[in-house]
VORO-40687 format. One record per atom (N, C-alpha, C, O): x, y, z. Coordinates in steps of 0.02 Angstrom, whole numbers, plus 50000, padded with zeros to 5 digits. Last residue first. Layout:
! residues N
XYZ...
//
This chain:
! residues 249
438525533765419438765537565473438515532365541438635534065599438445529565294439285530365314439215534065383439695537165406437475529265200437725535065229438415535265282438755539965302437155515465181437285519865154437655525865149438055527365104436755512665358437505509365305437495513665244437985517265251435965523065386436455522265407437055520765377437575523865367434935516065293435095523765284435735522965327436195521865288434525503265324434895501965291435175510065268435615510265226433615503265432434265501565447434785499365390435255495465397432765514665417433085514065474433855510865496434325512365533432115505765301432605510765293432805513165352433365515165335432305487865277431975493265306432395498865314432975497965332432605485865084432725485165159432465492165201432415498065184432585486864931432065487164992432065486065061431545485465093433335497164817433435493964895432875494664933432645499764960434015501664669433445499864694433545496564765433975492064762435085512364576434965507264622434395505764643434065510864632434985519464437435455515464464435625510664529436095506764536433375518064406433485523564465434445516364444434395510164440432465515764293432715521664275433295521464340433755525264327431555507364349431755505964298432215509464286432615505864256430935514364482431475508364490431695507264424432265505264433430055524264469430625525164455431175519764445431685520164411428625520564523429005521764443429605522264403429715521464343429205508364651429005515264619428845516664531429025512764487428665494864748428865500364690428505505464671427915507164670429115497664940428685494864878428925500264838429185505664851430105503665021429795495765021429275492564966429105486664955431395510564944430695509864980430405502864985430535497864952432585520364870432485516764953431735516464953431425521764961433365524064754432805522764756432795518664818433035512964813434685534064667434625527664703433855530464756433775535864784435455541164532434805538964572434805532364600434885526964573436685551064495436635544164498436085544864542436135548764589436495565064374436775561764447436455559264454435885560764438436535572064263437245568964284437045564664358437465561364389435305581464237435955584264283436555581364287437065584364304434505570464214434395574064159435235577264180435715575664144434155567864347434605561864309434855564164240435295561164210433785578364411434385574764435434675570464382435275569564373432365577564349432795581664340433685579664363434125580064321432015564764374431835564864304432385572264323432945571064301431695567364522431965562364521432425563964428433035564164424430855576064519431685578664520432225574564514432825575464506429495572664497429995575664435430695577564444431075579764401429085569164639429255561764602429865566264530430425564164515428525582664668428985580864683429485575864664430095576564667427485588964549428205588564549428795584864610429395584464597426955570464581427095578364549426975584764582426565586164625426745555764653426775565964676427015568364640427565569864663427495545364652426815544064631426435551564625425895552464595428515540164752428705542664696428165543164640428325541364583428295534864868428255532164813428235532564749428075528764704429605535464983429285539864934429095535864890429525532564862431195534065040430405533065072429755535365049429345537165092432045540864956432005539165002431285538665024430885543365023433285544264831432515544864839432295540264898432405534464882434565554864790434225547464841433685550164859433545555364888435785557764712434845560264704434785552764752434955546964739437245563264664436805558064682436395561764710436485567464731437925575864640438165569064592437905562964606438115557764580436575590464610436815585664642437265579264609437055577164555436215601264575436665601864601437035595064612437635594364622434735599064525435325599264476436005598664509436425595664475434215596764654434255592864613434525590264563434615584464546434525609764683434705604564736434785597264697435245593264704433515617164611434215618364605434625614464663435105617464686432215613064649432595608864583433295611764578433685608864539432345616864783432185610164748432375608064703432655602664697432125630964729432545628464787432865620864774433445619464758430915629064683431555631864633432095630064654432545627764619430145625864784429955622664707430525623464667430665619464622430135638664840430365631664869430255626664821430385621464850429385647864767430325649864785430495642264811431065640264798428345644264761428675644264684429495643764726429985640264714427315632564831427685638164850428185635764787428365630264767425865622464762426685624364779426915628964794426655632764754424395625464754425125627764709425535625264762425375627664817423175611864785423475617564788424185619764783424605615964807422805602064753422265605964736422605614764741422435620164718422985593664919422975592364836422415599464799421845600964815423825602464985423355600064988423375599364922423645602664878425405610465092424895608965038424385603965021424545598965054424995615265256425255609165215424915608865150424325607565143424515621465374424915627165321425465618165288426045616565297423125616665425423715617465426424105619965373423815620065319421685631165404421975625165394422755624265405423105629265400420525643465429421135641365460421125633865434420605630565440419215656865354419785648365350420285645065367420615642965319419235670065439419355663565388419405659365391419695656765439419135679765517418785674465546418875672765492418315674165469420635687565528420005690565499419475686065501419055689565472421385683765640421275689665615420695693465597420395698465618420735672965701420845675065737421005682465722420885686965762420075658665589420755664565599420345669965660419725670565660419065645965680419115650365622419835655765641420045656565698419005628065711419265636565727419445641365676419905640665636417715618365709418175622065658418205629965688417825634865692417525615665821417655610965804418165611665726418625608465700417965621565993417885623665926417825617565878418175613065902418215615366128417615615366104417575618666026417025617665999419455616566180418845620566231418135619266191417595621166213420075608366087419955606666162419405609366201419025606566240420155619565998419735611965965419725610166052419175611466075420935627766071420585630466048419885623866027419285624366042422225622566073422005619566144421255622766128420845620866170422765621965925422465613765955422105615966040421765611666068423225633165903422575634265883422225624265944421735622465977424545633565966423975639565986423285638265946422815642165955425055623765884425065624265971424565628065993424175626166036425505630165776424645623865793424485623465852423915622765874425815643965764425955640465772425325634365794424805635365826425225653465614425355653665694425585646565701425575643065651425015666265511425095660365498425195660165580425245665465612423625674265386424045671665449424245667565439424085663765393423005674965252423885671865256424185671665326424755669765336421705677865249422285684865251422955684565244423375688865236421165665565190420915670965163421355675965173421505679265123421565655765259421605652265197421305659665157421245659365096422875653765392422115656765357422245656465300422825656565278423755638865437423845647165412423135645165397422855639765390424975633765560424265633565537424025639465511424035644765544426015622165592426085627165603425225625965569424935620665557426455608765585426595610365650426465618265625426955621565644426315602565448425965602465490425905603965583425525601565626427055613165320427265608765389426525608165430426205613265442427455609765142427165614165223427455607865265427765602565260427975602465049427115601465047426975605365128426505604065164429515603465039428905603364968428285607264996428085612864980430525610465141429915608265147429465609665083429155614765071432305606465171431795611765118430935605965110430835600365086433535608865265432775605665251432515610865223432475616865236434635608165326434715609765277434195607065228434295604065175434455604165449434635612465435434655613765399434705619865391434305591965579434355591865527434265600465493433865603365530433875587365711434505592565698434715592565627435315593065615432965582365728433335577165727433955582265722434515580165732431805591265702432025589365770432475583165767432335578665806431875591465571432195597265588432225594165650432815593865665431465577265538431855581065507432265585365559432805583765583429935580065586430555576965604431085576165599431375573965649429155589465527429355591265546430145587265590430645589965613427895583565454428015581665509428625587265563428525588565623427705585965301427445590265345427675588465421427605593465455428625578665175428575574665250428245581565271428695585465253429325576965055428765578665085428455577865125427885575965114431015586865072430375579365111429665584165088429505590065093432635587165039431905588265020431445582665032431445576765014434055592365097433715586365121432855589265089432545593265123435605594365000434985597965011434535591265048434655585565028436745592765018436625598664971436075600764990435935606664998437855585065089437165584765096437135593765043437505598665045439315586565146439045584165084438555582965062438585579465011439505590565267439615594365239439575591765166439845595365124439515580665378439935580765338440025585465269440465584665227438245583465422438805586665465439335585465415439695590465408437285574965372437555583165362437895586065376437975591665352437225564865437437745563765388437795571865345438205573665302436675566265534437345566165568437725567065504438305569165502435265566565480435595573465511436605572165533437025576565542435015557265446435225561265393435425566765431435755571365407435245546565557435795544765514435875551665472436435553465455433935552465610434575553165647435015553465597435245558965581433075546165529433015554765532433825556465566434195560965547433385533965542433445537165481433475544665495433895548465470432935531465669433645531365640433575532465583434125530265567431765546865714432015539665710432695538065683433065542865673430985557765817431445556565769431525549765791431455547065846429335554465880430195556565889430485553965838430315548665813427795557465919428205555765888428845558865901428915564465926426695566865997427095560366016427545557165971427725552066001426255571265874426375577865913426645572565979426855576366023425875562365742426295570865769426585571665821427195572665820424545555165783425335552565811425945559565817426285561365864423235567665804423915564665771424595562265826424915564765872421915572365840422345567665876422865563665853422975557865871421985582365771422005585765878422345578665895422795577665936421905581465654422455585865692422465585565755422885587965792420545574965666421265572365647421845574965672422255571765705419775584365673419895581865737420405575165730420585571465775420185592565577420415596665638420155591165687420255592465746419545584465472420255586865464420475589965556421005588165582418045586565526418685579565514419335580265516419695577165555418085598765501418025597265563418135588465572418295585465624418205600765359418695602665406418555600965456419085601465487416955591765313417675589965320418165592465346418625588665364415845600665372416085593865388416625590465369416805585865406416085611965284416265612765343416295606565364416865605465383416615612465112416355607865175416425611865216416815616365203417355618865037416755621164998416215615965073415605616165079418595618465074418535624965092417485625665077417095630165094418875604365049419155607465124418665615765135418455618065188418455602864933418275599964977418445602165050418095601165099420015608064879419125612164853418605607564896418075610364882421015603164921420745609564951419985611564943419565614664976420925585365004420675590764948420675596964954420295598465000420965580265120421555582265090421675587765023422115591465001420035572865142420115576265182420735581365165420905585865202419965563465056419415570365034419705575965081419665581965069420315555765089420905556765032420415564865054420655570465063419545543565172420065550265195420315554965172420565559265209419045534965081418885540165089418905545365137418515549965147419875524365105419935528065037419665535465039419915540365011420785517665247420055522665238420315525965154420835529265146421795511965212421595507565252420695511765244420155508865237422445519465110422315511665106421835508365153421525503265140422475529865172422085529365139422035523165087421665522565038423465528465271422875530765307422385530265237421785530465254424295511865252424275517265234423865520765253423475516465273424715498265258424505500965304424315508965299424205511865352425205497365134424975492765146424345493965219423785491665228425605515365077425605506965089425095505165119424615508765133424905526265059424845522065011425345516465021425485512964973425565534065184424805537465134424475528765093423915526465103426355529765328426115534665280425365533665233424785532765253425805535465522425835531465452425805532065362425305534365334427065535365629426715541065592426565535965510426945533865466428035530065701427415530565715427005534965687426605538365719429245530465647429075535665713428515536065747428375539465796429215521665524429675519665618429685523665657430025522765708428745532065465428335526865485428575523365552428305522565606429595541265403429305542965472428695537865504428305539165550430055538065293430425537865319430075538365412430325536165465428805537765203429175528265213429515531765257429365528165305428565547165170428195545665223428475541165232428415539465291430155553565088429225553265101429275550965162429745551665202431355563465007431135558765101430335559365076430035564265054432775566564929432215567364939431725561364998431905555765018434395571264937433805565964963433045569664982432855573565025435925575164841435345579264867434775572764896434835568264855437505576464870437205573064854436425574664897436335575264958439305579264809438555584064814437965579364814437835577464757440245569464795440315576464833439795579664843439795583564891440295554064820439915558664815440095565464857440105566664917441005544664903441315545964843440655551764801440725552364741439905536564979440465539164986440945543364952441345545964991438955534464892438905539164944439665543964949439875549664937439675523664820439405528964779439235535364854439505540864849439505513864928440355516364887440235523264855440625527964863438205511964944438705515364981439305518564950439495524364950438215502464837437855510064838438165514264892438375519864879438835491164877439015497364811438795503464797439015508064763438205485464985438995491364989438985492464920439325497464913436915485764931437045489664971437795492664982437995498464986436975480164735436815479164842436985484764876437245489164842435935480664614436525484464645436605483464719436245486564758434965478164526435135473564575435945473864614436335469564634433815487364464434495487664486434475480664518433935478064533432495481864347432675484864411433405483164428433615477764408
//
């Protein structure tokens, strides 16, 4: 593993003309949003949450979507606020050296940080599509629906399968945002992997594409990845307050 410190990785920021960040759940934890597989993780702490996440379990249950949707009603989500990391990546876009910000983050925090140059892997959990015609609507309009009593709200078009419009294990990728992604990846003279345990295909693979591209990997998380062998830097400091110093903003 690197033992590269912080102002040297900075230096490298700095001196980066194109530099693409990929974002997990490590980044939206200081928002109150917990991620997947730490210590505190929603499926560290319950294993058998994961199901809830399955598509072929999502669609072949009705008792799990009505888990799933009374999860949704009461997600940190929808009380959460951008944090200093979400801040630091939006200010440091302004400099016009951000190529690309790729999260698998569904949260949406990102973009309410004023962030614009977000490309969403795995959906957003602020919106909610049918799983049979492709509506899609905003969650706002389906959550006061679980309030009056639905437990699984069906589409409104054609009565399908409504789930949040977030990929699920089990299910494709959007191809055009998948392409997006890796041409962000190639683009880039640094790849910062950020809050991610880098454990997700394809997302964890751009890491492996970027480096294939020329450009320097640096690895932000509190626990290891796969990548730390491979990444030119490794940094476990809390990322709130070590994205800032990095980023020069």
């Amino acid at each position: 593993m690197s033992t590269t410190s912080v102002a040297e990785a900075a230096r490298w920021f700095a001196e980066a003309a194109s530099i693409t960040v990929l974002t997990g759940a490590g980044v939206s934890t200081d928002s109150g949003i917990p991620d997947f597989r730490g210590p505190q993780g929603v499926w560290t702490r319950n294993p058998a949450a994961e199901k809830l996440f399955t598509i072929d379990n999502y669609l072949a249950d009705p008792e799990v979507r009505r888990q799933a949707w009374a999860a949704r009603r009461t997600s940190p989500l929808w009380t959460a606020e951008p944090n200093a990391a979400h801040r630091a990546l939006a200010d440091f876009e302004r400099t016009g050296r951000l190529r690309a910000l790729v999260t698998q983050n569904t949260d949406g925090l990102h973009q309410a940080a004023g962030s614009g140059r977000v490309i969403e892997l795995h959906g957003t959990a602020r919106e909610a599509a049918c799983l049979d015609c492709g509506a899609r609507m905003p969650m706002t309009e389906v959550l006061p629906r679980l309030e009056a009593g639905e437990a699984d709200p069906p589409c409104l078009e054609c009565g399908g399968i409504l789930k949040s419009a977030t990929i699920s294990f089990g299910q494709q990728l959007d191809g055009d945002v998948l392409d997006a992604a890796a041409e962000a990846a190639r683009d880039a003279d640094l790849f910062a992997a950020i809050g991610t345990s880098l454990g997700v295909y394809p997302a964890a693979g751009l890491c492996d594409y970027a480096v294939a591209h020329g450009a320097r990997l640096v690895v932000v998380n509190a626990e290891p990845t796969p990548y730390d062998d491979v990444a030119d830097a490794v940094l476990r400091e809390p990322i709130g307050d070590v994205l800032p110093r990095l980023l020069g903003v």
